[in-house]
N, C-alpha and C positions, 0 to 999 in steps of 0.2 A: 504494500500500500504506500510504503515513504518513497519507495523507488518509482511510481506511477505521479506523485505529485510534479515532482518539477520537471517529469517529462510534459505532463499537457499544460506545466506551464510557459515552458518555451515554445511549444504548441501555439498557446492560442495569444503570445505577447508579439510573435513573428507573424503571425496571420490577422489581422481583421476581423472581426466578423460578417457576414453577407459583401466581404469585397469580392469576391468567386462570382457573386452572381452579378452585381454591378457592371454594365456595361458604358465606355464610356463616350460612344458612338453616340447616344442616347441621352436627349436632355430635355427637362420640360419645365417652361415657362411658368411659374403658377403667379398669377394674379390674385393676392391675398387682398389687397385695399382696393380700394377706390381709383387712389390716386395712381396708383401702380396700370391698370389697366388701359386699353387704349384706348383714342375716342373714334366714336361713328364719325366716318367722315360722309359718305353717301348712303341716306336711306330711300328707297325707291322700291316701288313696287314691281316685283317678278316678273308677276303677268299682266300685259299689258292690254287693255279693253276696252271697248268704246259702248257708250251710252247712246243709247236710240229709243226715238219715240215713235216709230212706223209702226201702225197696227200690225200688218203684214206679216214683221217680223216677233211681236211680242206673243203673236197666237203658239208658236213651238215654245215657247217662257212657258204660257200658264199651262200646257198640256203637262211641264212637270210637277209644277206648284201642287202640293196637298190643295184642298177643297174647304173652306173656310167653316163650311155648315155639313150636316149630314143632309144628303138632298131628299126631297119627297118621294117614297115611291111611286112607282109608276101603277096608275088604279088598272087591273087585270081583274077577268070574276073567278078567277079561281089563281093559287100562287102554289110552284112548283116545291118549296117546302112545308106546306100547310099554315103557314101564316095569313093572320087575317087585317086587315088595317082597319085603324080606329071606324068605330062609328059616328055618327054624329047625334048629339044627346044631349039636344036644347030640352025638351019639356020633360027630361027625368029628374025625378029628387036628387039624386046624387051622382058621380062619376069620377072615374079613373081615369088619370091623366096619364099616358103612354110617357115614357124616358124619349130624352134627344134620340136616341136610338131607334124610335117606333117601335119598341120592347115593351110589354107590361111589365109595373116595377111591382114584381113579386119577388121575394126574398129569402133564401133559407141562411139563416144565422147560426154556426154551429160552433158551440164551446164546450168546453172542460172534455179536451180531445174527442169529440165527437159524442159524450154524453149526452149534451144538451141540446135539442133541436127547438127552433124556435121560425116559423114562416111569419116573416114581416110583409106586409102587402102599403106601400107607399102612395102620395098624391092621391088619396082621396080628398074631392072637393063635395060641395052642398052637404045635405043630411047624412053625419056618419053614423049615428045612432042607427039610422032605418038601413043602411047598408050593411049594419053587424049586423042588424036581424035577420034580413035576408041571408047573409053568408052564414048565421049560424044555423036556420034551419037547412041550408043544404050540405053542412060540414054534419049536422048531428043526424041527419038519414043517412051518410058515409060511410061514418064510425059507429056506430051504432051503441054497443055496449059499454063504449069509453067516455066520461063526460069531455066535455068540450070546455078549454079554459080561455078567454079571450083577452085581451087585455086592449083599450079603445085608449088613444092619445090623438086628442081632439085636439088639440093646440098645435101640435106637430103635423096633422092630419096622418094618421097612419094607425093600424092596428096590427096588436102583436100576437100567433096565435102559437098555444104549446103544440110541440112536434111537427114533423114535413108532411105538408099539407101543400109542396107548390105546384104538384103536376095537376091538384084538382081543384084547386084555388082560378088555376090559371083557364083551363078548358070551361071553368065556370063563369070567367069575365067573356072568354070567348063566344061562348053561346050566346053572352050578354052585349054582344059585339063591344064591347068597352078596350 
């Protein structure tokens, strides 16, 4: 062990350490301050482009542009995925108001890892009382033997009902064209 000391200390007092790897071909700048680095002398743009106002030419522009709105469908009497478009439902008590989507805003809400099912149905306008009524007696001829728990938020317009009830929530507005 004494005979090994001051062999690797002549070792490592004659060599460096990482000078082996040090190449001295190889050098780099580093700009630590401000002051140290250099100034912009030309800034300019790359690519270089011209503004036009010719109809002509802006019609291939907006053919890329996304579409500002979701546009209206197109009124067909029958639609190839079973969808139906709103109806129109001036002298009803009350009414569902379809998403920017032209989607009914029916909802299934699921918590405590899928424990908790809860069908939110959204935009209800007019009489929401007389629309739980009706939704409850076609949810309580459904389900039959399970009571039926609702929960009505008139201020928010929206009710909330226990369990997934949206595939018959929804064929139920449908029939109701809403």
């Amino acid at each position: 062990m004494t005979t090994m000391r001051p062999l690797l200390f002549t070792i490592f007092t004659k060599t460096k350490p990482f000078q082996c790897l040090r190449k001295t071909s190889l050098h780099q700048i580093r700009n630590s301050s401000y002051e140290s680095s250099k100034f912009l002398v030309d800034v300019e743009v790359s690519t270089k482009y011209e503004a036009t106002k010719i109809p002509e030419e802006w019609k291939y522009v907006e053919r890329i542009l996304p579409p500002t709105l979701v546009p209206e469908p197109q009124p067909l009497p029958e639609y190839q995925s079973g969808w139906k478009p709103q109806g129109d439902h001036k002298d009803s008590p009350y009414f569902v108001e379809r998403s920017r989507n032209h989607m009914m805003p029916v909802y299934l809400d699921v918590r405590q890892r899928g424990v908790k099912r809860h069908t939110i149905i959204k935009k209800i306008q007019g009489d929401i009382w007389l629309f739980e009524k009706d939704l409850r007696t076609f949810l309580e001829d459904l389900i039959k033997p399970k009571p039926l728990r609702l929960q009505v938020n008139e201020f928010a317009r929206k009710i909330c009902i226990n369990g997934d009830h949206v595939n018959a929530i929804k064929y139920w507005l449908g029939e109701k064209n809403f």
